[in-house]
C-alpha positions as CSV (number, residue, x, y, z in Angstrom):
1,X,0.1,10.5,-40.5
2,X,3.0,8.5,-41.8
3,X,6.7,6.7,-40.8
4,X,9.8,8.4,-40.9
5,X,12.9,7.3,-42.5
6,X,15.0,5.6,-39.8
7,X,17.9,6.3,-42.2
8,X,18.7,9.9,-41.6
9,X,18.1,11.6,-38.3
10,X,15.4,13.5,-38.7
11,X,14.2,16.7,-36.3
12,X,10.3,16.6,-37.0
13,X,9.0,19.6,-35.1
14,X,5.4,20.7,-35.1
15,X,3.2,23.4,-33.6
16,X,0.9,22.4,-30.7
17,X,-3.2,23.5,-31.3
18,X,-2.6,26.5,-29.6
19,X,0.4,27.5,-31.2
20,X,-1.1,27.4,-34.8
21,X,-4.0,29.2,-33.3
22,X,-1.5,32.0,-32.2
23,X,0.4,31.7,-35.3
24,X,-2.9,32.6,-37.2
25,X,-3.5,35.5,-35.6
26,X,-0.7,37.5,-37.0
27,X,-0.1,39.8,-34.2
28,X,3.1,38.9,-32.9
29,X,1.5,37.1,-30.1
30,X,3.2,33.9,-31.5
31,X,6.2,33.0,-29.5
32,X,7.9,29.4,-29.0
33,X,8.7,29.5,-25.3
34,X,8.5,25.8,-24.5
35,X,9.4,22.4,-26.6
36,X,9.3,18.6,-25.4
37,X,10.5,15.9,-26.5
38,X,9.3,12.3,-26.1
39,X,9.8,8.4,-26.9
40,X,7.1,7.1,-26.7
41,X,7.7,4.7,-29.9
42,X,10.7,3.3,-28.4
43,X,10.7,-0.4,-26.6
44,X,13.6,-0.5,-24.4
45,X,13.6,-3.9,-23.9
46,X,15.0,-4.9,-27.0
47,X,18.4,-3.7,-26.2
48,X,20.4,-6.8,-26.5
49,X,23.5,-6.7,-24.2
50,X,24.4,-9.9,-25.7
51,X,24.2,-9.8,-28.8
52,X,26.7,-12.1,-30.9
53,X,27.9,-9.4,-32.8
54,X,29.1,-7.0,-29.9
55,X,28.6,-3.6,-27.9
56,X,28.2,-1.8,-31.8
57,X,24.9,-4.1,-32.2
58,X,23.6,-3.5,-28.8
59,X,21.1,-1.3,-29.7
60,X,20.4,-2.5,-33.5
61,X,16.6,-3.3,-33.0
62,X,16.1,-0.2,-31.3
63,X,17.4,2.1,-34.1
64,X,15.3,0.0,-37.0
65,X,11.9,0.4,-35.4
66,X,9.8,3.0,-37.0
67,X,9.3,6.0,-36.0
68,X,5.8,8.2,-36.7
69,X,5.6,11.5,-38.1
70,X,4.5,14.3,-35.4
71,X,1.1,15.3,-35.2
72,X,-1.0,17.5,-32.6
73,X,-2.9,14.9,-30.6
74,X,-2.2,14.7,-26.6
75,X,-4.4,11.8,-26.4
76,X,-1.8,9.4,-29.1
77,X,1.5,11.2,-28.9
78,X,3.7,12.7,-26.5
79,X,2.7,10.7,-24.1
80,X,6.1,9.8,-22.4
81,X,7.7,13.0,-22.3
82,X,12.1,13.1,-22.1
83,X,13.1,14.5,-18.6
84,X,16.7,14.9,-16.7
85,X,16.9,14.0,-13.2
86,X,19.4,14.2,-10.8
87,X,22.5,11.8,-11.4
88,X,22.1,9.1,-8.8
89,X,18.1,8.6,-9.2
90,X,17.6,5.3,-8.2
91,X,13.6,5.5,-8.6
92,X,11.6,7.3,-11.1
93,X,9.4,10.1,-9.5
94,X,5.8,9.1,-9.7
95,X,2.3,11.2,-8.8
96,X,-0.2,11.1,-5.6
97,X,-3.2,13.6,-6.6
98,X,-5.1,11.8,-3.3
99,X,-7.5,9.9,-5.7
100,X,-7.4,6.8,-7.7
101,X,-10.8,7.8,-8.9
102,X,-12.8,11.2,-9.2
103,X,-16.4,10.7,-8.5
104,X,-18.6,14.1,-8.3
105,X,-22.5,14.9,-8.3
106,X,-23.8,18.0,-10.3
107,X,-22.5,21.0,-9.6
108,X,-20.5,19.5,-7.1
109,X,-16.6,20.8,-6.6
110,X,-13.1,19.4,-5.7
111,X,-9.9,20.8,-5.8
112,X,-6.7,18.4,-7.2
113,X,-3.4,19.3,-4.7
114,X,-1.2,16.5,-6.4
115,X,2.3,15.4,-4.8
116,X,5.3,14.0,-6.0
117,X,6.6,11.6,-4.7
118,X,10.3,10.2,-4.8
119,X,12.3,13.6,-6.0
120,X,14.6,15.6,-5.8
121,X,16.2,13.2,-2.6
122,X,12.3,13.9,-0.5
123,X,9.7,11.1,-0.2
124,X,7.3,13.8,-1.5
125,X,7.6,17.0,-2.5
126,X,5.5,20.1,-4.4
127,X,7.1,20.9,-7.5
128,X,7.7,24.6,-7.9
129,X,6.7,24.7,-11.6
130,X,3.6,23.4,-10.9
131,X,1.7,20.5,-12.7
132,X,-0.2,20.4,-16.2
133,X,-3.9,18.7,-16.0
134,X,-6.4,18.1,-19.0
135,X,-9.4,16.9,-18.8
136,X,-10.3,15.0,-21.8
137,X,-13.9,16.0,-22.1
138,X,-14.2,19.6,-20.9
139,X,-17.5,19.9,-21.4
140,X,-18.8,17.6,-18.4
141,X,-17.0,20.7,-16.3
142,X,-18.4,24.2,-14.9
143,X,-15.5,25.8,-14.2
144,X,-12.0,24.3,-14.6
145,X,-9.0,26.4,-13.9
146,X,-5.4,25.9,-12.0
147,X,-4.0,27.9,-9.3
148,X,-0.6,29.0,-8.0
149,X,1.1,29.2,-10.5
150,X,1.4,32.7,-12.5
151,X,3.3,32.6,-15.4
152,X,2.0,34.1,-18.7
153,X,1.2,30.7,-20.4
154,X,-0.4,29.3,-17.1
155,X,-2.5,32.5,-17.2
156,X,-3.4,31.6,-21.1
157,X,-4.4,28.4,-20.4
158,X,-6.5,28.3,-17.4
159,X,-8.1,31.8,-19.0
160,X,-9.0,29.7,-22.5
161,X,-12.6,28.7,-22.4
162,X,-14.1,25.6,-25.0
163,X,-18.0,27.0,-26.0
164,X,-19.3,23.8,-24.7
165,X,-17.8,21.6,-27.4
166,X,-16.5,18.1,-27.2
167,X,-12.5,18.6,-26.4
168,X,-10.3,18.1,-24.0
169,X,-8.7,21.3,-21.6
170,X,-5.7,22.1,-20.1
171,X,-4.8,24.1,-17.1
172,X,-1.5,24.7,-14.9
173,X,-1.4,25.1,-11.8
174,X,-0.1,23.9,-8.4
175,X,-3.7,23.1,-7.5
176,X,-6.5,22.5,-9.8
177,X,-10.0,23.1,-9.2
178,X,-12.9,21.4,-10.8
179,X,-16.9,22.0,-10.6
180,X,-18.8,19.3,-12.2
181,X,-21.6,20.7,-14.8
182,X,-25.3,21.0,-14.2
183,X,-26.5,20.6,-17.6
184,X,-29.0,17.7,-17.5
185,X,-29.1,17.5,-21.2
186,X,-25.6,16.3,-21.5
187,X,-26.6,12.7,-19.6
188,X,-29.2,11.7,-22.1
189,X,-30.6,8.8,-21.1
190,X,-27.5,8.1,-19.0
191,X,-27.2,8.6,-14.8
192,X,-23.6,9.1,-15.6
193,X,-21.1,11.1,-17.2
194,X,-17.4,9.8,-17.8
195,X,-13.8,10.9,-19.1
196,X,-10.1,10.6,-17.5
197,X,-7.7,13.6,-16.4
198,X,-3.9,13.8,-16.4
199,X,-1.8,15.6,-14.7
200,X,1.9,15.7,-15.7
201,X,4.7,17.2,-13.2
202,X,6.3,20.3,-15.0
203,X,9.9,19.4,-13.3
204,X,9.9,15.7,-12.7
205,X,8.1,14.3,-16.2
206,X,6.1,12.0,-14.0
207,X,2.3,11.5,-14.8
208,X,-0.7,9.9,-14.0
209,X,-4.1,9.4,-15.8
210,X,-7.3,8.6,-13.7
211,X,-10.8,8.2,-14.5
212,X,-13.7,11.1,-14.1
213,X,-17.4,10.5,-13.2
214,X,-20.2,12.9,-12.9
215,X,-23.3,11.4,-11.6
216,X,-26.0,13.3,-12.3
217,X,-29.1,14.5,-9.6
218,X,-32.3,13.4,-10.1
219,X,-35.3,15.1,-8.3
């Protein structure tokens, strides 16, 4: 990981996990469909309508901060994704999945209908594109898929499966549906198992993290 030159403009582009994974398979599979862009480095606050030397200087501090090179990680980049709304927004659409906190026993399941709320002109709304959720630690799941949405790289994703390791999954869909794992041997000596999902609105941009606990049964 390093800083790029705030001197030039710069286009650093680089494949997500899965796309190097389809990449390496030589078979033609390998398809750029989809980009995003983000800002997540940028502080808007320092924009200085008054600065002494005039409108040209406005946005001087912005343009000398430091940008990081790109690299695959969901969890430290990419985390404010670049959207275009309808001219007039007044407020920034925002995400209701019905729970500030996901609490499930063993084996237990739930299934995520998130909402948007303050686009496209309604008070809440489904987007039609659905929604992207990860679960940062996929293997304190069962079964974790999306639904409703049937689109060839929604049908990827929610088809991928993780072998039980320690990484995060993602699924699209305009529900998702969760079953909390039954594997005692995960818990250790813990009652509890924890990690956060996000969900991201495929139209709006808007997103929300919230925390994830499994509580494990004892006979």
């Amino acid at each position: 990981m390093g800083y790029l030159s705030n001197q030039v403009v710069t286009v650093d582009a680089i494949l997500t996990k899965k796309g190097r994974e389809l990449l390496a398979r030589g078979d033609g599979s390998f398809k750029i469909t989809q980009f995003a862009l983000a800002d997540d480095e940028i502080d808007y606050t320092l924009y200085n309508p008054n600065h002494a030397s005039g409108s040209a200087f406005y946005g001087e501090a912005i343009e000398a901060m430091p940008l990081l090179e790109a690299f695959p990680d969901e969890t430290q980049i990419m985390k404010y994704k670049l959207t275009t709304l309808p001219r007039g927004t007044a407020r920034l659409p925002i995400l209701d999945l019905g729970y500030a906190a996901i609490r499930l026993k063993q084996g237990a399941s739930l299934a995520i209908t998130p909402q948007t709320l303050n686009y496209l002109g309604s008070s809440q709304t489904f987007e039609s594109s659905g929604y992207v959720a990860t679960i940062a630690d996929a293997r304190v799941l069962n079964s974790y898929n999306g639904v409703g949405v049937n689109t060839p790289d929604a049908t990827a994703l929610n088809s991928t499966t993780t072998l039980g390791t320690n990484v995060s999954k993602t699924v699209i869909g305009t529900s998702i549906n969760l079953t909390a794992t039954t594997v005692n041997t995960l818990f250790g000596t813990n009652s509890q198992l924890q990690t956060t999902i996000t969900v991201i609105g495929r139209d709006s941009g808007a997103r929300l993290t919230i925390p994830v606990t499994i509580i494990q049964v004892t006979q």
